[in-house]
PyMOL commands that place a pseudoatom at each C-alpha (Angstrom):
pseudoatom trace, name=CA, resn=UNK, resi=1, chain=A, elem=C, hetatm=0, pos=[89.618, 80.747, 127.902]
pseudoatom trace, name=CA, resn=UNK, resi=2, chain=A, elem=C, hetatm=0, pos=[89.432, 84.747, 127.274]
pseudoatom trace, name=CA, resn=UNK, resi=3, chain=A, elem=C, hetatm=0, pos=[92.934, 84.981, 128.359]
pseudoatom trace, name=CA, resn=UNK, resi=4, chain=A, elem=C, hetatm=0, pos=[93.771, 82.122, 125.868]
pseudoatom trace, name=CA, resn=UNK, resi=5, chain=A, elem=C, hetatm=0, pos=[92.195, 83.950, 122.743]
pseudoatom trace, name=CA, resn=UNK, resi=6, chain=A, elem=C, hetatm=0, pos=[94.278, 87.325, 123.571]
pseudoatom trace, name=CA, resn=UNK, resi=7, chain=A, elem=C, hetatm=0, pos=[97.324, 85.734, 123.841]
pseudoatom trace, name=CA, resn=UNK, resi=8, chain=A, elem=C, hetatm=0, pos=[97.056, 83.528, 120.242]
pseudoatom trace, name=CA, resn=UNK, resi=9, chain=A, elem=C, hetatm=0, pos=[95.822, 86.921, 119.166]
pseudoatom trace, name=CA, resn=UNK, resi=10, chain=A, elem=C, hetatm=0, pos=[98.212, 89.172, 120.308]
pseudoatom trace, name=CA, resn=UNK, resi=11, chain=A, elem=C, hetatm=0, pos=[101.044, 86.370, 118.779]
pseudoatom trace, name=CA, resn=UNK, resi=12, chain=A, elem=C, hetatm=0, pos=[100.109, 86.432, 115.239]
pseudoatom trace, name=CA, resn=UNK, resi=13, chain=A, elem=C, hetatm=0, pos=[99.641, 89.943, 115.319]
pseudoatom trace, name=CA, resn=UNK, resi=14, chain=A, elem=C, hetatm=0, pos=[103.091, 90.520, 116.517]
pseudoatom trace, name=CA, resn=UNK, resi=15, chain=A, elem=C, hetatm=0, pos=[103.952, 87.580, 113.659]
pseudoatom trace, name=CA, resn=UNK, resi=16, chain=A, elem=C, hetatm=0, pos=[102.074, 89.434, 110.884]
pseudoatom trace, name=CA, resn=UNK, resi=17, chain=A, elem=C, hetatm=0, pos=[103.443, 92.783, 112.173]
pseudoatom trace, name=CA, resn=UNK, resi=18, chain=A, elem=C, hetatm=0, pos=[107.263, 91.256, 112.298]
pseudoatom trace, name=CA, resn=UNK, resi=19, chain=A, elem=C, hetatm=0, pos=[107.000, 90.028, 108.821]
pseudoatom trace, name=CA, resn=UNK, resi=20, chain=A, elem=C, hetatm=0, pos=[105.838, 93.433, 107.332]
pseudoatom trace, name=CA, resn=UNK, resi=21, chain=A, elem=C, hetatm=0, pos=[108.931, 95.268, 108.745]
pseudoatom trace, name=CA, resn=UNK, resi=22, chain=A, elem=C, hetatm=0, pos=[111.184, 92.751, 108.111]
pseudoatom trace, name=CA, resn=UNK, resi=23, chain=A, elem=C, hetatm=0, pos=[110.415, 93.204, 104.285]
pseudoatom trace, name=CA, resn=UNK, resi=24, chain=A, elem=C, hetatm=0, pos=[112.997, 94.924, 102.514]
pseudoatom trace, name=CA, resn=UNK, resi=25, chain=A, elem=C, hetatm=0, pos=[112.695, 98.500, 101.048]
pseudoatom trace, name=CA, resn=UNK, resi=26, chain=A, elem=C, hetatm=0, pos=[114.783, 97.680, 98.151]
pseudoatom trace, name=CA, resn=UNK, resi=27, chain=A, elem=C, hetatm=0, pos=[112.177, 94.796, 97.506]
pseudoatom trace, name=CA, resn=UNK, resi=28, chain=A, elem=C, hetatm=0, pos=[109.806, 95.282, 93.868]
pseudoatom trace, name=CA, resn=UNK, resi=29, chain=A, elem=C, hetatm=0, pos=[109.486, 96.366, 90.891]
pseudoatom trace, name=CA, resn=UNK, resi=30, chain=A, elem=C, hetatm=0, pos=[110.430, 99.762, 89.782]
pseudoatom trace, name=CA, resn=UNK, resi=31, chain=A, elem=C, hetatm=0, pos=[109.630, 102.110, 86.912]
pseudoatom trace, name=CA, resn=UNK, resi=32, chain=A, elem=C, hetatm=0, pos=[112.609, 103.689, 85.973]
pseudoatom trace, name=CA, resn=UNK, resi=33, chain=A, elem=C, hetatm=0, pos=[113.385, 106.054, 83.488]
pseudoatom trace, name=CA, resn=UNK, resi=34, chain=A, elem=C, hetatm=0, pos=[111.545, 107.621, 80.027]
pseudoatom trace, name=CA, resn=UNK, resi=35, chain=A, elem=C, hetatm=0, pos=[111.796, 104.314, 78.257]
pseudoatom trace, name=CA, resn=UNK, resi=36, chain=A, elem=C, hetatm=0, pos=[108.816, 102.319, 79.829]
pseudoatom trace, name=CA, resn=UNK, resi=37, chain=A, elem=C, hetatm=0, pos=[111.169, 100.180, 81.424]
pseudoatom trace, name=CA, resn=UNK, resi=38, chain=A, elem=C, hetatm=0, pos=[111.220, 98.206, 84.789]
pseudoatom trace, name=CA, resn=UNK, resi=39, chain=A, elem=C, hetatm=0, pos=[113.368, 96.955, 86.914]
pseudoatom trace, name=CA, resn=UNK, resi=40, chain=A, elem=C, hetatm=0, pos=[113.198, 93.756, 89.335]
pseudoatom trace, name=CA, resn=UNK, resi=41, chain=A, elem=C, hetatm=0, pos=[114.791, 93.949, 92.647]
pseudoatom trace, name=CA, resn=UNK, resi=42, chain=A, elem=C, hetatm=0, pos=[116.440, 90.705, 94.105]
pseudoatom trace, name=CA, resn=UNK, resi=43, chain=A, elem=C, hetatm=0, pos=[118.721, 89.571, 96.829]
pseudoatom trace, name=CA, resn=UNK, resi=44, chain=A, elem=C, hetatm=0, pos=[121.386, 86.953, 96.265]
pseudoatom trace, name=CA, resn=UNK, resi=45, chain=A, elem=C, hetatm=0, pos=[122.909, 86.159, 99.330]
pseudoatom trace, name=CA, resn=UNK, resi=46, chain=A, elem=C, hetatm=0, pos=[123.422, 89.357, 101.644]
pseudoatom trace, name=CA, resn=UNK, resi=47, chain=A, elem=C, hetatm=0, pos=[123.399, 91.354, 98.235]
pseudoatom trace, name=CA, resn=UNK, resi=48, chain=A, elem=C, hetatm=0, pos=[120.966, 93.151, 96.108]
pseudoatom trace, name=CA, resn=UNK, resi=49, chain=A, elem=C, hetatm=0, pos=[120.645, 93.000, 92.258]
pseudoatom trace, name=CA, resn=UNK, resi=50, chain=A, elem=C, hetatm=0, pos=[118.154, 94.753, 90.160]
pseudoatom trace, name=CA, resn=UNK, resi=51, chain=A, elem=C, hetatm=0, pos=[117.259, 93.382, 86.384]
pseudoatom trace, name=CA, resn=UNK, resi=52, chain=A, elem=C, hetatm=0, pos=[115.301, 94.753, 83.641]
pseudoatom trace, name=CA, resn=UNK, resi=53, chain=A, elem=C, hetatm=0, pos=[111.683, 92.669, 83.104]
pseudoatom trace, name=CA, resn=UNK, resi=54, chain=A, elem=C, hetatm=0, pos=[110.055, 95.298, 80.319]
pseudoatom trace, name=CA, resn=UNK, resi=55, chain=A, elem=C, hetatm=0, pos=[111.532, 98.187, 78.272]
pseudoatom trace, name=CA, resn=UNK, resi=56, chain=A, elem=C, hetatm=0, pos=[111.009, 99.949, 75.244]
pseudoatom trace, name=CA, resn=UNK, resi=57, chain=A, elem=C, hetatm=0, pos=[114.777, 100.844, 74.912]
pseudoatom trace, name=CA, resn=UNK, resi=58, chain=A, elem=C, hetatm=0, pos=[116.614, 99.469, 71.797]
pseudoatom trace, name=CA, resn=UNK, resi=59, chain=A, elem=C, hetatm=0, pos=[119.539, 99.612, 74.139]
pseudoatom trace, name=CA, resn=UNK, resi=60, chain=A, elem=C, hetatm=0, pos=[118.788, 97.801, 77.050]
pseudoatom trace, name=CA, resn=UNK, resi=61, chain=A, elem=C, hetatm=0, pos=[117.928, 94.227, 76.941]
pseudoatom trace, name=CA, resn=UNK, resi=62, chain=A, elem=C, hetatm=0, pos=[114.849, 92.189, 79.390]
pseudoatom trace, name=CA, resn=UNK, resi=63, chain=A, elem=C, hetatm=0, pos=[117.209, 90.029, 81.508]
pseudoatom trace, name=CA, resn=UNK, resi=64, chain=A, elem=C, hetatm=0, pos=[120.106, 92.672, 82.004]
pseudoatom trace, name=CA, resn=UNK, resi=65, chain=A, elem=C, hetatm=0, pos=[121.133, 93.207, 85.698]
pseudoatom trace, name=CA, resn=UNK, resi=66, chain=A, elem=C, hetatm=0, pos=[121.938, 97.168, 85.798]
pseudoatom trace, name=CA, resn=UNK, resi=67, chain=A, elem=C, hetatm=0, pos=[121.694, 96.690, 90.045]
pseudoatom trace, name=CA, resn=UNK, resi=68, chain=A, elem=C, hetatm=0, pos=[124.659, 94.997, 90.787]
pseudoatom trace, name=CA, resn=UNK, resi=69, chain=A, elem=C, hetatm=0, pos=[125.784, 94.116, 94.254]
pseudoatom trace, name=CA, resn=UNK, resi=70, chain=A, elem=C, hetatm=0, pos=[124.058, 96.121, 97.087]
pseudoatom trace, name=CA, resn=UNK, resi=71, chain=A, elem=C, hetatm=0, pos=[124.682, 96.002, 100.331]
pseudoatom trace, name=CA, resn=UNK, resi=72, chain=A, elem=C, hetatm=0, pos=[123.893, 98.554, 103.310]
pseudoatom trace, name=CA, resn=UNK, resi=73, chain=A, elem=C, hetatm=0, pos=[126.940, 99.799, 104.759]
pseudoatom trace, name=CA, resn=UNK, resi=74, chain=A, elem=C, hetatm=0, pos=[126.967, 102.356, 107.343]
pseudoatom trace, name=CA, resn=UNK, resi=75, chain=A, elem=C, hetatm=0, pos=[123.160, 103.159, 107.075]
pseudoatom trace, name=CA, resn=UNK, resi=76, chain=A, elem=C, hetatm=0, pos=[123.375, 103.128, 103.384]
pseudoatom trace, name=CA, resn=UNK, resi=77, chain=A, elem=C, hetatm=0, pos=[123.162, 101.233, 100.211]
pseudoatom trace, name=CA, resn=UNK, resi=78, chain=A, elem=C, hetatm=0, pos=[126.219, 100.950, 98.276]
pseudoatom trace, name=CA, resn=UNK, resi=79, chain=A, elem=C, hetatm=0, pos=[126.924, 98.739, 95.069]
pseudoatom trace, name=CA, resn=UNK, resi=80, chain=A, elem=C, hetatm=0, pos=[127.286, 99.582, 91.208]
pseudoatom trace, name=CA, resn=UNK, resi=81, chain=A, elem=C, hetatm=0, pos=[124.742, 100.480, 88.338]
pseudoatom trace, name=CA, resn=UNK, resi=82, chain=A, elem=C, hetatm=0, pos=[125.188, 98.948, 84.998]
pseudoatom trace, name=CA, resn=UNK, resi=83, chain=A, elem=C, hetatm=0, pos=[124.402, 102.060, 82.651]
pseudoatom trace, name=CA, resn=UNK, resi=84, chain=A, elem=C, hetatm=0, pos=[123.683, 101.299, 79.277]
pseudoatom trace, name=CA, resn=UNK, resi=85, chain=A, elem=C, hetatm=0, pos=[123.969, 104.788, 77.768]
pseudoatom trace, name=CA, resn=UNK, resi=86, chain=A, elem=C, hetatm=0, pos=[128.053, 104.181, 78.294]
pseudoatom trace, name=CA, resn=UNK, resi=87, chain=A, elem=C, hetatm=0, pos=[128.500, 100.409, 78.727]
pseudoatom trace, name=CA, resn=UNK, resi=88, chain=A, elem=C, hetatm=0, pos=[129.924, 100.635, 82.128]
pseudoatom trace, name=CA, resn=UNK, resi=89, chain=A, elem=C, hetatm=0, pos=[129.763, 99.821, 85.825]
pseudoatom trace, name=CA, resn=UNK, resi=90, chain=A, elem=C, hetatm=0, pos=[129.432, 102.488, 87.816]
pseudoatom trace, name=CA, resn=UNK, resi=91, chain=A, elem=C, hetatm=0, pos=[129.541, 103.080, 91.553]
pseudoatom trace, name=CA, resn=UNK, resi=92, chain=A, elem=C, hetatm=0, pos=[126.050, 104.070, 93.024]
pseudoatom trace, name=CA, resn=UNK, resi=93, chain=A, elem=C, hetatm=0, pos=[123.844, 104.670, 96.014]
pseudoatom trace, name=CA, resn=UNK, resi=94, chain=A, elem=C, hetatm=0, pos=[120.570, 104.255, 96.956]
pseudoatom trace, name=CA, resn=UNK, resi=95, chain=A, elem=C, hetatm=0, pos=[118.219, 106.229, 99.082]
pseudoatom trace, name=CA, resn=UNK, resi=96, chain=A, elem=C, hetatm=0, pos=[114.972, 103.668, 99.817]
pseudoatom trace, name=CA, resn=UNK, resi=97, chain=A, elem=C, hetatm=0, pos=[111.814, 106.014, 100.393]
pseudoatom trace, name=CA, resn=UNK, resi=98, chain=A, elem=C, hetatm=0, pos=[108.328, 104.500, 100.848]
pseudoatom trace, name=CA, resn=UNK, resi=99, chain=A, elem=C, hetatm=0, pos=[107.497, 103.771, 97.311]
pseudoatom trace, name=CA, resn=UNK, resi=100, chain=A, elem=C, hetatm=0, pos=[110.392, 105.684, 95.919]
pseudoatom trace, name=CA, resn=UNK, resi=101, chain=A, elem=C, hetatm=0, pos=[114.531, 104.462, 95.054]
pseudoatom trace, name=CA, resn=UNK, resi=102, chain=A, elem=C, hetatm=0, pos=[116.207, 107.989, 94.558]
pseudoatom trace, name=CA, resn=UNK, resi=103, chain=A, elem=C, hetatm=0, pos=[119.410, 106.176, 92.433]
pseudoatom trace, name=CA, resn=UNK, resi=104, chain=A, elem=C, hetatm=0, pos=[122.531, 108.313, 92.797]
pseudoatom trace, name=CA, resn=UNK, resi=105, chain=A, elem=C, hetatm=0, pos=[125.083, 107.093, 90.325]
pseudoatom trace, name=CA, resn=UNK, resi=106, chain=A, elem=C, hetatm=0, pos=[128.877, 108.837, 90.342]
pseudoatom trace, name=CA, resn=UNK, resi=107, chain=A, elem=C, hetatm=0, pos=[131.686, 108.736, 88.130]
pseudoatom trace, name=CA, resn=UNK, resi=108, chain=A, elem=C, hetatm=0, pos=[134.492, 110.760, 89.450]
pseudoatom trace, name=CA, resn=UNK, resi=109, chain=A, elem=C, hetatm=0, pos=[133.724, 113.943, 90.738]
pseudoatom trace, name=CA, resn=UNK, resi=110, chain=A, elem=C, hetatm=0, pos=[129.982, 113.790, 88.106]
pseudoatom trace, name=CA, resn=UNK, resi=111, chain=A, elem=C, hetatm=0, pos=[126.942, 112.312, 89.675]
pseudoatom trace, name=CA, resn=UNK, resi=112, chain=A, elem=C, hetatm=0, pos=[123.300, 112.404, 88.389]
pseudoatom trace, name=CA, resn=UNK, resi=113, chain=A, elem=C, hetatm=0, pos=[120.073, 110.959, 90.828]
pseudoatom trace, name=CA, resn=UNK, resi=114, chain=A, elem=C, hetatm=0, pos=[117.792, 109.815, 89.399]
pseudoatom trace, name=CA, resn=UNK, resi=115, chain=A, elem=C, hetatm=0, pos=[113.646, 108.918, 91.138]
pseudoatom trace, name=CA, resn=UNK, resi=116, chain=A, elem=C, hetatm=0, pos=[112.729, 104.978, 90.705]
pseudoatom trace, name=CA, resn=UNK, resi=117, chain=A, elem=C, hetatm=0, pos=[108.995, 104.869, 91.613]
pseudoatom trace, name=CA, resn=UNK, resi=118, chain=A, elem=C, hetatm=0, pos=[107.316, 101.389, 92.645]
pseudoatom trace, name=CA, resn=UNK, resi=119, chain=A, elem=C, hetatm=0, pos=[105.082, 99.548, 89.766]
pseudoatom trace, name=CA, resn=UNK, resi=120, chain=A, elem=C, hetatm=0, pos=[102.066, 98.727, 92.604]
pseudoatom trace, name=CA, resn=UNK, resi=121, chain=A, elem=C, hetatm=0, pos=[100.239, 97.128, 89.593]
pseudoatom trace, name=CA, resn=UNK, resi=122, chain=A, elem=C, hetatm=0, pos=[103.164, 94.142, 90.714]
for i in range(1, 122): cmd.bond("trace and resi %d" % i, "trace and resi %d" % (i + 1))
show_as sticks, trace
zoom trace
């Protein structure tokens, strides 16, 4: 019966511990920017999309996907960045840290990062 109780316990520990890695690092909500404003992160398919829930910005409006099509290639993830400053796509990167997204968006030979920190209040 011991032997029983071990081996149920030692199966939904490996279930519980299988389900926390398998969660995404792109997965949350982020605060991003000066502008009070966060983003939600979502997959569609094999991709990732990221759209704004809050902001402060005049610009920007709640609803507005600025992550647009992310996928991991070759260890990292590549898509495009909707920035609202210029009204454009824009080809971008993403570096997935703990509770950090360091964005790297590039236009040409100009690129600017910028540090996406998790809202744990969500």
């Amino acid at each position: 019966m011991v032997i029983v109780k071990r081996i149920c316990l030692s199966f939904v520990a490996l279930l519980l511990a299988s389900s926390l890695w398998a969660q995404n690092p792109l997965e949350g909500v982020w605060l991003v920017g000066k502008k009070n404003t966060k983003v939600q992160t979502y997959q569609k398919g094999d991709e990732w999309f990221g759209k704004v829930i809050e902001t402060d910005s005049p610009k920007m409006k709640i609803g507005t996907d600025i992550l647009l099509n992310f996928k991991m290639v070759d260890g990292e993830w590549l898509g495009q960045m909707y920035v609202v400053r210029f009204g454009k796509k824009m080809n971008a990167r993403i570096e997935a840290q703990k509770d950090v997204l360091l964005v790297e968006v590039t236009k040409g030979i100009i690129s600017k990062q910028m540090k996406w920190i998790r809202d744990n209040e969500n």
